[in-house]
Structures are given as C-alpha cells and as structure tokens.
N, C-alpha and C positions, 0 to 999 in steps of 0.2 A: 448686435445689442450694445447698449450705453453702459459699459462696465469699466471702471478706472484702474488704473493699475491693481491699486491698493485693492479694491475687488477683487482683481485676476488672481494675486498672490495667495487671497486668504480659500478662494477656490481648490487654487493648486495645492493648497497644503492639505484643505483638509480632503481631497482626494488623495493623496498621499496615505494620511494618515488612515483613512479608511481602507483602502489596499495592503497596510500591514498587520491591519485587523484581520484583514481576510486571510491575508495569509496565515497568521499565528494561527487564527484557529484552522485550520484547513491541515497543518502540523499537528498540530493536537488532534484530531481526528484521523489523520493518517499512524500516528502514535499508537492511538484507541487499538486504531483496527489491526496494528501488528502484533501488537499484544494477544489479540482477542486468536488474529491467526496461528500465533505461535502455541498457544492453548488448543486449538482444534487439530493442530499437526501432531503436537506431542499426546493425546490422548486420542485420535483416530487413526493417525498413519503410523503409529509405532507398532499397530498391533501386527503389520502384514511385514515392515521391515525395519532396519535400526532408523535412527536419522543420521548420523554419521554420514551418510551418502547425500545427506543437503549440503552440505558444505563442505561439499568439493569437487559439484556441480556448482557451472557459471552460466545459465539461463538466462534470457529475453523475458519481459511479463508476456509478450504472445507464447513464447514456449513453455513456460511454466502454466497460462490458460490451458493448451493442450493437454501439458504431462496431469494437471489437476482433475481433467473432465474423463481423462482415460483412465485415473483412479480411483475415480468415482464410478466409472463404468464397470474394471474390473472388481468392485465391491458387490455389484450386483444386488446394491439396495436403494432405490430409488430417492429416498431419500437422508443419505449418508451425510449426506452436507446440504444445510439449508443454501438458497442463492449467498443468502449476509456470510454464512461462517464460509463457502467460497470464494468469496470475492476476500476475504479478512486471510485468508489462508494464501490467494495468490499474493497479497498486499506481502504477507511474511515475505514469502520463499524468495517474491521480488529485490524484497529489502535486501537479504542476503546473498546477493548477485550483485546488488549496487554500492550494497559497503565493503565487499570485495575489489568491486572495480574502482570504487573512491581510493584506497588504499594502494591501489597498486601503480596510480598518479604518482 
C-alpha cells in the first residue's frame, strides 16, 4: 500500500495506544474477578476449613483448577460454585501464588 511515513507513525501510535487500552482494562477486570473470588473463598471455603492454609501454599493456576474442582466435588453440591464464581475464585487463589512469587524476586 501507498502509505507515507508520516502515515505509518500515526498507525503505529495509535495501535499502541489501543493495546494499552486493552490492557488497562483487561487489569481492571482481572482486579474485578480477584475481588469477587476472594469473596467466594472467604464465605464458601471457610466453612470446611480456616484460610490460613492459602497462604502458605504455592500453587500453579493448573493446580489450584484441580484443588478448586475437587472441592467442589468434596461439597457434594452440584452447584457450590457457579462456572463465573469458579473461575473468580481460581483467579484469587492464583494471584496469591503470583504475589508470593513476585516478592520472593
């Protein structure tokens, strides 16, 4: 295509500046959902055992999918946790593995 520099630049910026759109809000919704899981963990899982024992386990998002679905199993209520408040709850337990491991950088 017939595009001039001065073209190319204003391309390049403003894909730029659209990808930190995306990002911020992709943050902000990842934010949402920690919140929302930390709310589902502390009024669902606290009733089988303390939380104390989140943090200080250091889990994988695939391990903590596991430990999540097996205590959802061991609830023996089909529907204990909607998909949303499971995925908001792995989103938690993740975070607290990752700001763990940021910190110890």
């Amino acid at each position: 295509p017939n595009i001039s520099e001065s073209q190319g630049k204003q391309i390049v910026n403003y894909l730029i500046i659209q990808q930190k759109r995306r990002e911020k809000l992709a943050a902000e919704a990842s934010g949402a959902s920690v919140k929302i899981g930390r709310n589902m963990v502390e009024q669902k899982c606290s009733f089988c055992h303390g939380l104390d024992r989140l943090y200080m386990v250091n889990k994988t998002r695939e391990e903590w999918v596991r430990t999540v679905e097996n205590m959802i199993g061991y609830s023996e209520q089909a529907d204990f946790l909607s998909p949303h408040e499971k995925e908001a709850v792995i989103e938690f337990l993740s975070s607290l593995s990752s700001s763990r491991s940021e910190g110890a950088k």
